[in-house]
C-alpha positions as a Markdown table, in Angstrom:
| # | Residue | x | y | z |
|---|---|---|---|---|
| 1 | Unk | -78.7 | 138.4 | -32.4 |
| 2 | Unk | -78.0 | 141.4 | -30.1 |
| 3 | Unk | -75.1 | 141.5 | -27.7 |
| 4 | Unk | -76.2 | 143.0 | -23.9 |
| 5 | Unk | -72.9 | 144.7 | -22.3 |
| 6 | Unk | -73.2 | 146.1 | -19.1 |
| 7 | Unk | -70.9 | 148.3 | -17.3 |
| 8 | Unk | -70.4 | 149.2 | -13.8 |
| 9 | Unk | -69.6 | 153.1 | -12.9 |
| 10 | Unk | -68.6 | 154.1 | -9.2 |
| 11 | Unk | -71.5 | 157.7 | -10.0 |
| 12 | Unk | -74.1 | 158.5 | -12.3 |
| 13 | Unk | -72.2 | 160.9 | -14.1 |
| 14 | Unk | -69.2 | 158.6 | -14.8 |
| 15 | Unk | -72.2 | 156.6 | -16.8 |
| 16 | Unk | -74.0 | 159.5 | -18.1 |
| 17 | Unk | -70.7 | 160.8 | -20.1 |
| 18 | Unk | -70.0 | 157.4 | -21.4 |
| 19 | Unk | -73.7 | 156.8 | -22.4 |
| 20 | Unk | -72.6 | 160.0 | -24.7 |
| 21 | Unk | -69.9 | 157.9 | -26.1 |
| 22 | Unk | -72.4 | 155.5 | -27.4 |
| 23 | Unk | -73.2 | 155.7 | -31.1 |
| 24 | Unk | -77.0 | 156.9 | -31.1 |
| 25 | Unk | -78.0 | 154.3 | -32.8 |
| 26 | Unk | -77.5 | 151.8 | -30.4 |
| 27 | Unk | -80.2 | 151.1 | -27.8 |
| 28 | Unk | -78.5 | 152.5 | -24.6 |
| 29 | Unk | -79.4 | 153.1 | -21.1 |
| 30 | Unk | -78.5 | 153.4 | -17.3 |
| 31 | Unk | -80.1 | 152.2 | -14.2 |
| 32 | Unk | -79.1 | 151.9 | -10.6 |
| 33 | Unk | -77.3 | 148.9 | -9.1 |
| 34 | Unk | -77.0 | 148.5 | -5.9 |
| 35 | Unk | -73.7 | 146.8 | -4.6 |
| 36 | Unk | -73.0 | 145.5 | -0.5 |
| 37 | Unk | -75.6 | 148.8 | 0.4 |
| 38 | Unk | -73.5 | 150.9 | -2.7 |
| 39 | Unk | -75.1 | 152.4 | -5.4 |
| 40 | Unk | -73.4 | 151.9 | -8.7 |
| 41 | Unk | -74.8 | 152.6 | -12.4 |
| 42 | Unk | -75.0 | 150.0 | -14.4 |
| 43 | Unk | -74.9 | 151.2 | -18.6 |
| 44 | Unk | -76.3 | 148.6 | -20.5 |
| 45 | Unk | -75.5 | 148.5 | -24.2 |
| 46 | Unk | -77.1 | 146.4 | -26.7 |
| 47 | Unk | -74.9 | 145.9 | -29.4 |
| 48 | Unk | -76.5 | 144.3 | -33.1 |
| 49 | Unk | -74.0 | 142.3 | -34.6 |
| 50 | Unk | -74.4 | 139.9 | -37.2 |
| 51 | Unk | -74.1 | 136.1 | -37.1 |
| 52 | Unk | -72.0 | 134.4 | -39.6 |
| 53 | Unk | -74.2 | 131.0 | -40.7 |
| 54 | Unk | -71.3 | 128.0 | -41.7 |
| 55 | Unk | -70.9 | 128.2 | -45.7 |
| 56 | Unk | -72.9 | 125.8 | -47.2 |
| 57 | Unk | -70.9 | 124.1 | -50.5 |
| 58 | Unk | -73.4 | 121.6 | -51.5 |
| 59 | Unk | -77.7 | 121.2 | -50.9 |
| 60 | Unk | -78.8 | 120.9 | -47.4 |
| 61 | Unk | -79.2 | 123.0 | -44.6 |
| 62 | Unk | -77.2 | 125.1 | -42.1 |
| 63 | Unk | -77.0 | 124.9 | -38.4 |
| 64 | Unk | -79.9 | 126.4 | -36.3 |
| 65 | Unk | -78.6 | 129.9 | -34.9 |
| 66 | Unk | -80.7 | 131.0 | -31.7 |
| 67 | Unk | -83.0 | 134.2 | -32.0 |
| 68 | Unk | -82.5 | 134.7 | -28.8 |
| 69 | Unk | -86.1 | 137.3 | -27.9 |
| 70 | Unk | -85.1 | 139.5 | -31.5 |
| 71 | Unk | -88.9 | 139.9 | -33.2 |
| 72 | Unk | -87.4 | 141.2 | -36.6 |
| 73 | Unk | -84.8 | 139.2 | -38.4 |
| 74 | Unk | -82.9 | 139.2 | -41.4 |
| 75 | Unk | -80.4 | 136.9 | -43.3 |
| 76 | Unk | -78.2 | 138.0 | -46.0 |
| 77 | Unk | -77.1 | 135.0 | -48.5 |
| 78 | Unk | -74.2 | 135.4 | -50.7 |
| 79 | Unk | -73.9 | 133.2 | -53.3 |
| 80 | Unk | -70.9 | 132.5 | -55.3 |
| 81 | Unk | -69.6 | 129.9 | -58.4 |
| 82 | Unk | -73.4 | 129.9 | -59.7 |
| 83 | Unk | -73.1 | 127.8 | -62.7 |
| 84 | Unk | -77.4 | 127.8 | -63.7 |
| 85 | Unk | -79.2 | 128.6 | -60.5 |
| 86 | Unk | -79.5 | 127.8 | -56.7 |
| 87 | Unk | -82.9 | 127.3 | -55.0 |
| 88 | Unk | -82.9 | 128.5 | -51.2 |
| 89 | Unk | -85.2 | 128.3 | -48.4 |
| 90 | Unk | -84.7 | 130.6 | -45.1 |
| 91 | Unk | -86.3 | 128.1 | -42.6 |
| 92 | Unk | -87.5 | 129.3 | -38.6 |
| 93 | Unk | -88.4 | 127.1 | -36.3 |
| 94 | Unk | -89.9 | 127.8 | -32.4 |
| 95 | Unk | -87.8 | 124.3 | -31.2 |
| 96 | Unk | -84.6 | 124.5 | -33.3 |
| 97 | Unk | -86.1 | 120.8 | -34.4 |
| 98 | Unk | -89.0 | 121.0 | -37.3 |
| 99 | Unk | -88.3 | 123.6 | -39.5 |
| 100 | Unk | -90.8 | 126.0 | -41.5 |
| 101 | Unk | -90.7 | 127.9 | -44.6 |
| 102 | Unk | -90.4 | 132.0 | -43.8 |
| 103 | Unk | -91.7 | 132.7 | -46.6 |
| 104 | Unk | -95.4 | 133.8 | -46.2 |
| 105 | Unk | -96.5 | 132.1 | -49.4 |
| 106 | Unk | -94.3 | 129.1 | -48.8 |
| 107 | Unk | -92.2 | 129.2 | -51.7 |
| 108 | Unk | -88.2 | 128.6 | -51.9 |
| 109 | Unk | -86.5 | 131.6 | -53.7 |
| 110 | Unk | -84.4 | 130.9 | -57.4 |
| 111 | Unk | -81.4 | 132.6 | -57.6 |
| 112 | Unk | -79.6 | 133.1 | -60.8 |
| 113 | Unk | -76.7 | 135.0 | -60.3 |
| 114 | Unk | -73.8 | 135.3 | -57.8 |
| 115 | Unk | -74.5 | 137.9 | -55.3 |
| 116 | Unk | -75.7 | 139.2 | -52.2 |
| 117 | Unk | -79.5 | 138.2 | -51.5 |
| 118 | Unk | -81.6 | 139.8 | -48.3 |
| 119 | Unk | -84.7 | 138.2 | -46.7 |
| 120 | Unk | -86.5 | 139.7 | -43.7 |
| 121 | Unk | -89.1 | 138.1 | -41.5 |
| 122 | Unk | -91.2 | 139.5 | -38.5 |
| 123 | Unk | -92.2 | 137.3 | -35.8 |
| 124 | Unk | -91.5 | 135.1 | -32.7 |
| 125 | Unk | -89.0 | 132.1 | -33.7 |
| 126 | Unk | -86.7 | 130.8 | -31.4 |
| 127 | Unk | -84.1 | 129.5 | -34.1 |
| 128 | Unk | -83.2 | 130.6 | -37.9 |
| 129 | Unk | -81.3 | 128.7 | -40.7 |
| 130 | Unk | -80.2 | 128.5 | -44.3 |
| 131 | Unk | -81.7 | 125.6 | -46.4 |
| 132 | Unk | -79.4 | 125.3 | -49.8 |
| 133 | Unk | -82.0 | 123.4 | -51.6 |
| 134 | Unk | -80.7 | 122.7 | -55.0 |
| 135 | Unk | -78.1 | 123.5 | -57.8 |
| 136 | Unk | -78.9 | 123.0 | -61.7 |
| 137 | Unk | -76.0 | 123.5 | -63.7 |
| 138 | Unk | -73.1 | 122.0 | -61.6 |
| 139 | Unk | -71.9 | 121.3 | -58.6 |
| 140 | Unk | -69.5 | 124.6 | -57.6 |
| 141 | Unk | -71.9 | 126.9 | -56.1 |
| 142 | Unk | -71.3 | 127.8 | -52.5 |
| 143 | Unk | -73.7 | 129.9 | -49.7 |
| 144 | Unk | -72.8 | 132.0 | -47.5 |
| 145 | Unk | -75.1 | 134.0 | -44.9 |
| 146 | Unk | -75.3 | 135.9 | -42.2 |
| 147 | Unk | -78.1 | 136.6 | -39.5 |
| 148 | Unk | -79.1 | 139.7 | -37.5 |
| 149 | Unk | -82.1 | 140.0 | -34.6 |
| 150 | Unk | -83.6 | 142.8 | -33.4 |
């Protein structure tokens, strides 16, 4: 989910040369603010960092982590001690209560090997989460994941 910072600057060219300072890839911009009659400028900086999701070390599913108003979102899962496979479903929801498969043919995803795995949705959801659905093979596996909005 994205991060809003905003700081306050006394003139518009205090803001404009730390609005330079800002990596260009990160949405940036400065307004007027006005403060007792004063006006200040505001830079507001929105910052995409990624969520961790709480490692999941047996079937069932993660906490819900708030969209916030991000349209585009994206989980990584890393999966680790893999003894046959693991079978995961990335689940969105618009109450952070029933749950829906974000996969547009509504199928859970195999995976048969430790590693990193990325899954991508575009839409309105209010609420994101992991579902560890099953293990074959053992009982070792673990899941980690992490969530980013934009």
């Amino acid at each position: 989910m994205a991060k809003h910072e905003v700081t306050y600057y006394d003139t518009k060219e205090d803001a404009e040369a730390a609005l330079e300072l800002v990596d260009s890839s990160i949405d940036a911009y400065i307004e007027p603010y006005e403060d007792r009659g004063v006006t200040k400028w505001a830079l507001s900086v929105e910052s995409h960092a990624a969520t961790s999701i709480t490692q999941l070390t047996a079937p069932g599913a993660s906490d819900w982590i708030a969209t916030g108003k991000a349209s585009r979102h994206t989980i990584v899962a890393t999966v680790a001690a893999i003894n046959t496979n693991v079978v995961l479903r990335i689940e969105g929801s618009i109450d952070g209560t029933t749950a829906f498969n974000l996969n547009s043919s509504n199928y859970d995803t195999t995976i048969t090997g430790n590693g990193s795995y990325g899954f991508s949705y575009n839409g309105a959801l209010t609420h994101i989460r992991v579902n560890f659905v099953s293990e074959t093979g053992g009982t070792d596996a673990t899941v980690s994941a992490k969530y980013l909005g934009v």
